[in-house]
N, C-alpha and C positions, 0 to 999 in steps of 0.2 A: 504494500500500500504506500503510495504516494507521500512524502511528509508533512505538504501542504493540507491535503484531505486528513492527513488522521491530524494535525497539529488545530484545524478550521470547520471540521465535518461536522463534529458535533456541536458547535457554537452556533452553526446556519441550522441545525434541527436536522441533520442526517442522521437513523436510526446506525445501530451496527449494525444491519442486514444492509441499510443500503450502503454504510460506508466497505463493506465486505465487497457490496457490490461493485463497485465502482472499480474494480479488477475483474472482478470473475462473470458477470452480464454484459451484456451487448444493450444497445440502446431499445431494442423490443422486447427487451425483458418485462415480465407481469408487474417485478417491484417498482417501475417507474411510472411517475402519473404522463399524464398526456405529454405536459410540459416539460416534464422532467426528461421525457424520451426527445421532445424536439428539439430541445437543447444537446441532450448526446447528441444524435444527431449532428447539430448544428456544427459542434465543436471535433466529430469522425471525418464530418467533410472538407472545414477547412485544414484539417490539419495532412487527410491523404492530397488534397489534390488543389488546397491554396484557393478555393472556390466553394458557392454555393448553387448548389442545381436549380432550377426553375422553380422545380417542383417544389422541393424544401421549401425554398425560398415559399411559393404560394403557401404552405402549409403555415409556416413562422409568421407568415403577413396577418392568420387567421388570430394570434394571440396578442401578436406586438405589434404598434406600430414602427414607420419609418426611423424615426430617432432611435427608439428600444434595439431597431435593429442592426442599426449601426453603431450605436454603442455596446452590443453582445459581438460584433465583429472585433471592436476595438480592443475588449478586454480580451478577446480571446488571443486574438494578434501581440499582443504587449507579455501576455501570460505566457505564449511560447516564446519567445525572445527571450526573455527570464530563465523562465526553464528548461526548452529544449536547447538552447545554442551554448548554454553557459558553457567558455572551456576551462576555465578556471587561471586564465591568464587577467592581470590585472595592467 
């Protein structure tokens, strides 16, 4: 498990099934709410392929607007920067 999720999970109200989850399910897993799944989703997409599909994209439109969804882009974007590139060179 991730440091930021087990250091964060519970403080945002992630159960320990779903913070278990968050390694071991896929975004259509039954433990996630609707949103919770569009957000995986949201954050599987940009991270394999640096984009969001049409589709998604309509789907995400249904709960967020315009702004919401460029600021879920942004955190996501900034969150891998952080995390995924860090080389440990200063």
């Amino acid at each position: 498990m991730g440091v930021h999720v087990t250091s964060f999970g519970a403080v945002v109200g992630l159960s320990p099934e779903k913070l278990a989850a968050t390694v071991t399910a896929t975004a259509d897993d039954p433990i996630w709410t609707e949103r919770e799944s569009l957000l995986i989703r949201l954050v599987d997409e940009l991270h394999d392929t640096s984009t969001v599909s049409d589709a998604l994209y309509a789907e995400l439109a249904k709960n967020w607007d315009k702004t919401q969804l460029i600021e879920l882009t942004l955190i996501n974007g900034f969150y891998h920067l952080i995390a995924c590139n860090y080389s440990g060179k200063v």
